[in-house]
N, C-alpha and C positions, 0 to 999 in steps of 0.2 A: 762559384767554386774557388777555394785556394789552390796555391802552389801549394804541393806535397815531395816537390821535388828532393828538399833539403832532407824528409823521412823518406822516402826511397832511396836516397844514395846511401843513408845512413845504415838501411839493413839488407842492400844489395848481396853482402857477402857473408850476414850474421849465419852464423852456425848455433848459436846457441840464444835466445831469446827471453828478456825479463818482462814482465806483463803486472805492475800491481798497483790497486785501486785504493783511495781513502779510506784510513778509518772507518770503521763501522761500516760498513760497505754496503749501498741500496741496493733496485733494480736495477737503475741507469748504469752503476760502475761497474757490478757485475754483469751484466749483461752486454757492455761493451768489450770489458776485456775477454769474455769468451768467446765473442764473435771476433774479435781481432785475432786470438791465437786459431780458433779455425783457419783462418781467411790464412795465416805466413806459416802454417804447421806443416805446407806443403816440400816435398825432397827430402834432403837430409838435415832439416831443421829441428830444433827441441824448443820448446814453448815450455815455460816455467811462470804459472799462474800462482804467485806468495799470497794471501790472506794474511790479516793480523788478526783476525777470528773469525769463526765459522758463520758463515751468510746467514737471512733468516731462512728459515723453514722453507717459507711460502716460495723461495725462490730454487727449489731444489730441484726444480727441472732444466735449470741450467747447469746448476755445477755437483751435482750427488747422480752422475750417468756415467754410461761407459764414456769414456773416452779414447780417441784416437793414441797410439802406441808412443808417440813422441809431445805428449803435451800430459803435464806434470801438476795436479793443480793440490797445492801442499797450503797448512794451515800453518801458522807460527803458535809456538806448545800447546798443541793441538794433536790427539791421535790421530789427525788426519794426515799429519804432518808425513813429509818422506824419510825413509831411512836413510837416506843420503843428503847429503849438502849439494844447496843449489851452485853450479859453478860461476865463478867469474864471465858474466855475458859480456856478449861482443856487443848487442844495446840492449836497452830499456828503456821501457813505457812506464808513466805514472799518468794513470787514466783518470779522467775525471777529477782532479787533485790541484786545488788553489793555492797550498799554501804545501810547506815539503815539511811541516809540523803532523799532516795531514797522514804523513807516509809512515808514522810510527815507529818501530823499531826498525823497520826494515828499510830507511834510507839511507845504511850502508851498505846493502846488496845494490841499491838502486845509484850510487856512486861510483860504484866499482866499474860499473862497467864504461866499455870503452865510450856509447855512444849514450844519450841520455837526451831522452823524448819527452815531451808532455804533449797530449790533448785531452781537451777540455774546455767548457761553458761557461768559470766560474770570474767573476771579477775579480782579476789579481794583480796585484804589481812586483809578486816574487819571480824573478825567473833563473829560480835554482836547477830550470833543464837547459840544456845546450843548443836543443829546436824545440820551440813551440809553437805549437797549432793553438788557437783560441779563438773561438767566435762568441760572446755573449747572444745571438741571433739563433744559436740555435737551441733548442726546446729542452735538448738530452745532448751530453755528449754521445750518445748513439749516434743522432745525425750526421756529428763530425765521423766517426766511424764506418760508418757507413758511404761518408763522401770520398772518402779516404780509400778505401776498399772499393768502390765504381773506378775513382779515377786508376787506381794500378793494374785493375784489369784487363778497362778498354788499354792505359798503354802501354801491354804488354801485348797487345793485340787481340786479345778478346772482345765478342760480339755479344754473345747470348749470357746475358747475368747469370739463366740456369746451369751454366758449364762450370762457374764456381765450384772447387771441391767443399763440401760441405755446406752446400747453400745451405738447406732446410735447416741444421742448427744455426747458423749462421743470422739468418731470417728470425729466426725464434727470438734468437737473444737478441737481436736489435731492435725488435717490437716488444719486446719486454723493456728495457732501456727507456724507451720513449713512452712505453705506456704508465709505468710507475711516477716517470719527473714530469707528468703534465698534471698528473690526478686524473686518468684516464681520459686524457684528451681536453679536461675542463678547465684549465689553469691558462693566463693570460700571456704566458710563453710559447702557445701555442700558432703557429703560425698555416700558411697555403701550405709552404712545403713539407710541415711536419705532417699533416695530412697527405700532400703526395707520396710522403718517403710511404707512409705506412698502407695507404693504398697497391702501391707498388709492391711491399713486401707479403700481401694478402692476396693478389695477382699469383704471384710467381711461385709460393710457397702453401699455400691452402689457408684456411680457417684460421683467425686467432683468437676468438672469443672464448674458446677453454681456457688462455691466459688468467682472464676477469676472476675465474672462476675459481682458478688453482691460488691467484696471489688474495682475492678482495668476499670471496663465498667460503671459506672455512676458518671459521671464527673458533676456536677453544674454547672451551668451556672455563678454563683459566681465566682467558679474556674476560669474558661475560661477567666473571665472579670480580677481577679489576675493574672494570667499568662502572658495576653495580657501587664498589666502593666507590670511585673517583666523581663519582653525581655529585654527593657531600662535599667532597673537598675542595672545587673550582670557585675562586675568588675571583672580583670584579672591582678593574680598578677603571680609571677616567670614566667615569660616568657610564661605566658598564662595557665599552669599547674596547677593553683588556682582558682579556680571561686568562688565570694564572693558574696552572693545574700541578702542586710535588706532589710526586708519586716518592716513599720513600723504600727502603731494605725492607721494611718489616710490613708494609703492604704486600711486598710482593710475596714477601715469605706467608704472608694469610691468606693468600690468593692460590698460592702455587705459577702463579705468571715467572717468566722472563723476558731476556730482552725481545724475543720478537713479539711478544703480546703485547705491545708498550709503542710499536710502530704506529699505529692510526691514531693515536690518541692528540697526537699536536694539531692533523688536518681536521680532528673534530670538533677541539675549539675553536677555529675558525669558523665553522657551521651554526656555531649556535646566535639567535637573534639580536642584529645591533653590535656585534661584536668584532671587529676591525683587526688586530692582534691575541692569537691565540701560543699561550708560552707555555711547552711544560718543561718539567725539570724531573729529570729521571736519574736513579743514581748513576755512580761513575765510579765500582771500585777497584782500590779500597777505599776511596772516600772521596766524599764532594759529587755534584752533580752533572748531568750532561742534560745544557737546554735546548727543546729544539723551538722553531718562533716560526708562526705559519701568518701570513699576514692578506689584506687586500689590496687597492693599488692605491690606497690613502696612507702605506707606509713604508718603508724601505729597512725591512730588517740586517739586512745584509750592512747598512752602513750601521745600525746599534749593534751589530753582533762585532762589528769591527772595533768598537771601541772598548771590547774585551777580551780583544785578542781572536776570536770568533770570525764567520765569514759566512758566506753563502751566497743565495741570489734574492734580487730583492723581496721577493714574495717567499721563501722560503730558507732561513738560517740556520746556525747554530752557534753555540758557543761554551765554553767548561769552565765549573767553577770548582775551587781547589779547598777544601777546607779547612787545610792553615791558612790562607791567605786573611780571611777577615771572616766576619759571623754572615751566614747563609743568609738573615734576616737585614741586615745592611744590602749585602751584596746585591738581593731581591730588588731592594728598594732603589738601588742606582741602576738596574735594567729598567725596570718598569718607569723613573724618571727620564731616561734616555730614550724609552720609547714614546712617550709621550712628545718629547722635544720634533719627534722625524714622524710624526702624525698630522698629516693636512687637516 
């Protein structure tokens, strides 16, 4: 267990509450910071959940629901967005967030305020918050979230974890959290306790096998029609051990896909036989690409992602190419030589 001391003193007296996740935001970030603003949306507090764009689909059972009367969950130029300005919070969180590049436009709200939090899983040496939580041990930043959330209850005096306001959402989104950053449990970040947490939150809270079903059994037909393209187009490089997948503009415009039909596609190249690093590159507009690099434990993408300014955890990265920078086909060529270098 960590001291959480230095984030409980820090929101003892907030009245007003920032809450916002990485870029491009998964399971793991959105489901963490829904569960965190449950968990402090308690009295006369206001939780202010920013997006820099609207989550995927598949995860709409977290944040496209009723929400509780004081918790705000706003998109940035996004109809989703509120018709008011978020105020000057007393603190905020940057969930799941390695790097404060990560935090997009909105790491002026996330400065402003008085008190400035990170938790998070991800190897970093930025420490653009003023407390941070970090464990690489754990599976999902959910777990830290959730440990974080046990310890302030028991020392507030609470016994029964059911007494929690909001368990059941609460529960929800932290098993979605950890069930998305493991690969349903199958990923080698997976630990005893990521098992217990999740045992625990299936105990206390009922069933979560609908999860499976809502984010990984409804496939689009969109998908299907990109996939069918994308057979064709995956290259092989180190003697088959690299599979290299662009997805460009004008596939997806022949497809009808977007960005959330485009999510399984990196954990796919990792599936296929003999194949060690799975890369794709999907666009990023208005221009240049966003690669994500899904790997086994023969390589560490997270230190290739880093030498483009990129990051993640070793088995799962990312990183963005700019297309003034140099030609897409150079730039190809110095990942895939860098990943070859971090290849046992």
């Amino acid at each position: 267990m960590h001291d959480w001391y230095q984030v409980e003193n820090a929101i003892r007296e907030a009245k007003n509450i920032l809450i916002l996740t990485h870029i491009h935001a998964d399971g793991d970030a959105i489901g963490s910071a829904f569960a965190l603003a449950y968990y402090l949306c308690s009295g006369n507090r206001h939780i202010y959940i920013v997006s820099e764009e609207t989550p995927p689909a598949d995860l709409s059972f977290i944040y496209d629901t009723e929400l509780p009367d004081n918790i705000l969950f706003s998109v940035i130029n996004d109809n989703r967005a509120s018709d008011g300005d978020i105020p000057v919070c007393d603190a905020a969180f940057a969930i799941d967030t390695g790097d404060v590049k990560r935090l997009g436009s909105r790491s002026s709200i996330f400065f402003s305020a008085e008190h400035k939090i990170r938790i998070d899983h991800h190897i970093s040496y930025d420490t653009f918050a003023d407390i941070t939580v970090c464990d690489t041990s754990w599976a999902a930043t959910a777990e830290g979230i959730w440990e974080f959330i046990l310890c302030s209850f028991h020392a507030g005096g609470g016994t029964d974890i059911k007494n929690i306001g909001y368990y059941k959402k609460i529960a929800e989104a932290i098993y979605a959290g950890i069930l998305t950053d493991t690969g349903c449990f199958a990923y080698s970040n997976v630990t005893a306790a990521t098992h217990r947490i999740a045992a625990e939150l299936i105990e206390t809270a009922g069933n979560m096998s609908w999860q499976y079903s809502a984010i990984y059994e409804n496939i689009s037909k969109a998908e299907i029609a990109l996939r069918k393209l994308a057979y064709d187009k995956i290259e092989y490089y180190a003697d088959g051990r690299i599979a290299f997948l662009v997805i460009t503009e004008d596939d997806m415009a022949e497809t009808g896909a977007d960005d959330d039909q485009i999510q399984s596609f990196a954990p796919f190249l990792r599936c296929i036989e003999n194949v060690s690093v799975g890369i794709l590159a999907k666009p990023n507009p208005p221009g240049g690409y966003r690669l994500s690099m899904r790997s086994d434990e023969t390589c560490d993408v997270a230190s290739v992602a880093a030498v483009f300014g990129g990051g993640g955890h070793k088995r799962a990265a990312g990183l963005t190419y700019k297309d003034d920078d140099e030609s897409f086909e150079n730039f190809k060529k110095r990942v895939i030589g860098e990943t070859i270098k971090w290849m046992a």
